[in-house]
C-alpha beads as a LAMMPS data file, in Angstrom:
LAMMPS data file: protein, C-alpha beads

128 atoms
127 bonds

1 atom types
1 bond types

-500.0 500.0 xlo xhi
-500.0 500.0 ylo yhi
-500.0 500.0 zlo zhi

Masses

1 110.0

Atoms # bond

1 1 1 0.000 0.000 0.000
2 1 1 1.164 3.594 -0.547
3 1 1 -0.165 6.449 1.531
4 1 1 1.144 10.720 1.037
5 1 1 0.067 12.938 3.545
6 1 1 0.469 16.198 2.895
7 1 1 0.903 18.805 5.704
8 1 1 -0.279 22.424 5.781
9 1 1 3.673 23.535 5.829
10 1 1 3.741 21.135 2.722
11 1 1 5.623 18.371 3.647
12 1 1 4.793 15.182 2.444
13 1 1 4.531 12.137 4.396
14 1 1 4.894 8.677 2.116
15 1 1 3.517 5.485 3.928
16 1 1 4.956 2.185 1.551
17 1 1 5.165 -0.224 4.693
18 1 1 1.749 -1.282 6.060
19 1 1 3.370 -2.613 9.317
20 1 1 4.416 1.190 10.261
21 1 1 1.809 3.681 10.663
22 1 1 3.533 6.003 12.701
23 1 1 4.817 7.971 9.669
24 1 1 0.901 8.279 8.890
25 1 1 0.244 9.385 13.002
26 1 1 2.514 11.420 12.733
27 1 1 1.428 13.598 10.009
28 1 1 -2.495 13.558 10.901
29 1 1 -2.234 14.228 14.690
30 1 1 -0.040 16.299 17.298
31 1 1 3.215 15.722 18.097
32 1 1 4.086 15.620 22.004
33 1 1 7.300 15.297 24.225
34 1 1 6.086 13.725 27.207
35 1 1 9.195 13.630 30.080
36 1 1 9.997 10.926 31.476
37 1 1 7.015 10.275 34.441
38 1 1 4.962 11.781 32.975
39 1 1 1.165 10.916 33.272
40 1 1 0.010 10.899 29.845
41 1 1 -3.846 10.470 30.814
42 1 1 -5.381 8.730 34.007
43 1 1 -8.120 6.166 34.889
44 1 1 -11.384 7.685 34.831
45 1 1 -10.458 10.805 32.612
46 1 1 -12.613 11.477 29.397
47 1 1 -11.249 10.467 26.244
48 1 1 -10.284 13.212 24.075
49 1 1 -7.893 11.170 22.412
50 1 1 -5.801 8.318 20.922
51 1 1 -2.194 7.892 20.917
52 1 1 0.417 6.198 18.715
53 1 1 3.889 6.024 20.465
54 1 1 6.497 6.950 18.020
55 1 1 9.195 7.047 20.368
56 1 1 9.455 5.917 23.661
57 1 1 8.321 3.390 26.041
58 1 1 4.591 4.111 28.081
59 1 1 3.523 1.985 31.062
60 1 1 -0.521 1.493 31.706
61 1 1 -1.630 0.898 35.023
62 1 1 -5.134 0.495 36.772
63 1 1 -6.400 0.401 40.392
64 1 1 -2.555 1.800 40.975
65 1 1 -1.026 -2.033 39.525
66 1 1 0.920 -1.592 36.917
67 1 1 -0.855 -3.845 33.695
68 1 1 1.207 -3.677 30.699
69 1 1 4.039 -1.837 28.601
70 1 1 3.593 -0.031 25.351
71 1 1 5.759 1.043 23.050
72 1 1 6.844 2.127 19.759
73 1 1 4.492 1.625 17.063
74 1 1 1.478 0.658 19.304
75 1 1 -1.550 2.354 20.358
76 1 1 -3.115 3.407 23.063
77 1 1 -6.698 4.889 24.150
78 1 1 -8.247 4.327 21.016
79 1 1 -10.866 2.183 22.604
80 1 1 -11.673 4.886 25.021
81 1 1 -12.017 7.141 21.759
82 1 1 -14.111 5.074 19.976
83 1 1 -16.908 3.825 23.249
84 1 1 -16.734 7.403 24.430
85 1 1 -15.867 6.104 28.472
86 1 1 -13.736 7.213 30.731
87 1 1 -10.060 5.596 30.626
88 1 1 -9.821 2.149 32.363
89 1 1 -6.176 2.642 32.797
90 1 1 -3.798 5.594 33.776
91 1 1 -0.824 5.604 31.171
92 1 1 2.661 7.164 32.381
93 1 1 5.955 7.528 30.401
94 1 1 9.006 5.537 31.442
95 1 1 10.894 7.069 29.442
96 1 1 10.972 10.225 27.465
97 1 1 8.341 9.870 24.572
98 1 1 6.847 11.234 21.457
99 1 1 3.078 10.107 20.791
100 1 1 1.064 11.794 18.225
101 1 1 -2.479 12.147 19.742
102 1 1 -5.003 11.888 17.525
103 1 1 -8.836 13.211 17.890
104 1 1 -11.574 10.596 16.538
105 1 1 -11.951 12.069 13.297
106 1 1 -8.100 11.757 12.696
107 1 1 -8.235 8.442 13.761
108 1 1 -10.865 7.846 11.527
109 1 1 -9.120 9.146 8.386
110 1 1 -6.081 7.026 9.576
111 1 1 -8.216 3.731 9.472
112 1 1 -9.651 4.882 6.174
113 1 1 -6.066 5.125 4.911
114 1 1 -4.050 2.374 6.989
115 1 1 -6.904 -0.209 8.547
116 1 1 -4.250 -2.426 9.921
117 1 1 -4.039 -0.010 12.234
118 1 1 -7.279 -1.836 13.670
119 1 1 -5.081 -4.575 14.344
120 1 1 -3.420 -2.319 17.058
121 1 1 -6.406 -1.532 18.642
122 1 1 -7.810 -5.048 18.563
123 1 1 -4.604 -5.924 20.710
124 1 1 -5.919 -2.837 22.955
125 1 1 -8.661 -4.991 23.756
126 1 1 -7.060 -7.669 24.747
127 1 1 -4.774 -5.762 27.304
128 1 1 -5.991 -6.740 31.103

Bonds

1 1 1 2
2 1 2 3
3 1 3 4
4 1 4 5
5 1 5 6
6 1 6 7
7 1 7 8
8 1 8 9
9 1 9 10
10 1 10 11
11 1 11 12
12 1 12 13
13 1 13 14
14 1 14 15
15 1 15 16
16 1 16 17
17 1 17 18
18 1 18 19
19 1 19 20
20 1 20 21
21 1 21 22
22 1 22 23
23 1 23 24
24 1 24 25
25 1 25 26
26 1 26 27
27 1 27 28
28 1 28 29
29 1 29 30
30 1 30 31
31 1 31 32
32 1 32 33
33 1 33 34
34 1 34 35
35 1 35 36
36 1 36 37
37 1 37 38
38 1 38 39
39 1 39 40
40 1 40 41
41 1 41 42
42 1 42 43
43 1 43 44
44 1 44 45
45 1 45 46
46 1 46 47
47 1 47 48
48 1 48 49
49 1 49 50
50 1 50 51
51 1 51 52
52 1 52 53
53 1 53 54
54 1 54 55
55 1 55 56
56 1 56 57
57 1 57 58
58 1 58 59
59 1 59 60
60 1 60 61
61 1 61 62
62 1 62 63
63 1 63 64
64 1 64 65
65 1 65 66
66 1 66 67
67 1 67 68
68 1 68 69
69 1 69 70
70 1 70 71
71 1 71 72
72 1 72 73
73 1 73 74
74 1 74 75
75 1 75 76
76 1 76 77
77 1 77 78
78 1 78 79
79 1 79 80
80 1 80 81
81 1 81 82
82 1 82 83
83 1 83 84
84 1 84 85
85 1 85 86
86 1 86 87
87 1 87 88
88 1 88 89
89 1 89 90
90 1 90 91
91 1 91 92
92 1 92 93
93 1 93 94
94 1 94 95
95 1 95 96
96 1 96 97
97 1 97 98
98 1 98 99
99 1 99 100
100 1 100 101
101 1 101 102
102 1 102 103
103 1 103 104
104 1 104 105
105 1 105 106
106 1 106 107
107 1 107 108
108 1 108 109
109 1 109 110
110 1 110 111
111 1 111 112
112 1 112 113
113 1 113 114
114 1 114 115
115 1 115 116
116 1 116 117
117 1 117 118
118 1 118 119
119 1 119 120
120 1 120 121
121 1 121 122
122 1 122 123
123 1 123 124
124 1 124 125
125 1 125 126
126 1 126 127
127 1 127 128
């Protein structure tokens, strides 16, 4: 599959491998720097939201036990996004990290243009 993005400055963003959509996040949504501890969102917050983690590592934890490790490449919150609850989970930065957050309409031009991006989110779901 081939994918070009282009951005309002004009740069174009080229997509050729279907396993890597962060090239794709990166050039629909809003790149952020998140320090290392960072909370990113917590449990019980709206979702506003999606993430991809293009750099980085993120750790999800709920009921203050830490569940699982994402990192780069994956997603997180899109379920949140898409069923319109609050977060299960409260997702901190190990490291420092760049996600591009994405709103839902973003992430709904990004399945349009790279649906095995559902694959990510499918693996969301099956995250304790």
């Amino acid at each position: 599959m081939y994918v070009a993005v282009t951005e309002a400055r004009g740069k174009t963003t080229t997509l050729e491998d279907e396993a890597d959509f962060r090239p794709l996040a990166r050039a629909l949504g809003t790149v952020i720097d998140f320090p290392a501890g960072a909370v990113i969102f917590r449990e019980g917050d709206p979702p506003r939201s999606m993430y991809v983690v293009l750099k980085g590592e993120i750790e999800l934890s709920a009921r203050r036990k830490a569940t699982e490790r994402m990192r780069e490449g994956q997603t997180l919150g899109a379920v949140s996004l898409v069923d319109e609850k609050p977060r299960t989970a409260t997702a901190r930065a190990v490291e420092p990290c760049e996600l591009a957050l994405l709103d839902k309409e973003a992430f709904r031009f990004m399945v349009k243009r790279a649906p095995h991006i559902v694959w990510s989110v499918l693996d969301e779901l099956g995250s304790p």
